[in-house]
N, C-alpha and C positions, 0 to 999 in steps of 0.2 A: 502175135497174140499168144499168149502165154497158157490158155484156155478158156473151156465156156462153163461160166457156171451158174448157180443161184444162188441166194440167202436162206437160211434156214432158222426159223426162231422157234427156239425151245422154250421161249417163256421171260419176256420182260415183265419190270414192275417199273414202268414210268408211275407217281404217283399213288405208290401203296398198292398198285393192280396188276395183276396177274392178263398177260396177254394169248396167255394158251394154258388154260383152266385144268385140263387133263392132259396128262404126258404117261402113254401109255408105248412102251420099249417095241411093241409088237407092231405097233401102228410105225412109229419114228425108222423102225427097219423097212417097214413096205413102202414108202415115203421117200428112203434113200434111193431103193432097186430102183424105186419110178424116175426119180432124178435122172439116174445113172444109164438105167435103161431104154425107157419109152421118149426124156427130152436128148437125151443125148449128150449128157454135161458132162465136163471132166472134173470140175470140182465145186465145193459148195463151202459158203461160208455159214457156220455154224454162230449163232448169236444166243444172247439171253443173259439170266439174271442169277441161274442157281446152279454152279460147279458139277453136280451130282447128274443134272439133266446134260450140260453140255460134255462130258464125260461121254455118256448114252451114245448122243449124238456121234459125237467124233468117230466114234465104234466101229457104228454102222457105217457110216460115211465110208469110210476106210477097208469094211468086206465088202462094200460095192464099188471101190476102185477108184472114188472120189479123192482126191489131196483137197 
């Protein structure tokens, strides 16, 4: 096993719609620690629709220790 992790969505647009309405950098940081810390994951796959959010993401991902 290579690690444990989860999916993380920043915001699809199947169909012209937005699947995470607000994308707020402060939230998406307390989100990762949780990941990281409270599940226990070693890494997360970051998804979504708009470069600038999955950027964010990654960030975070990455001060919490996540690949």
């Amino acid at each position: 096993m290579r690690g444990k992790g989860v999916q993380y969505d920043t915001g699809t647009f199947p169909d012209g719609s937005n699947t995470r309405y607000t994308f707020d950098p402060p939230t998406v940081e307390r989100e990762m620690r949780i990941i990281a810390d409270d599940l226990h994951c070693t890494a997360v796959r970051v998804t979504g629709g708009d470069p600038e959010r999955l950027s964010v993401a990654a960030e975070y991902a990455a001060a919490a220790g996540l690949t």
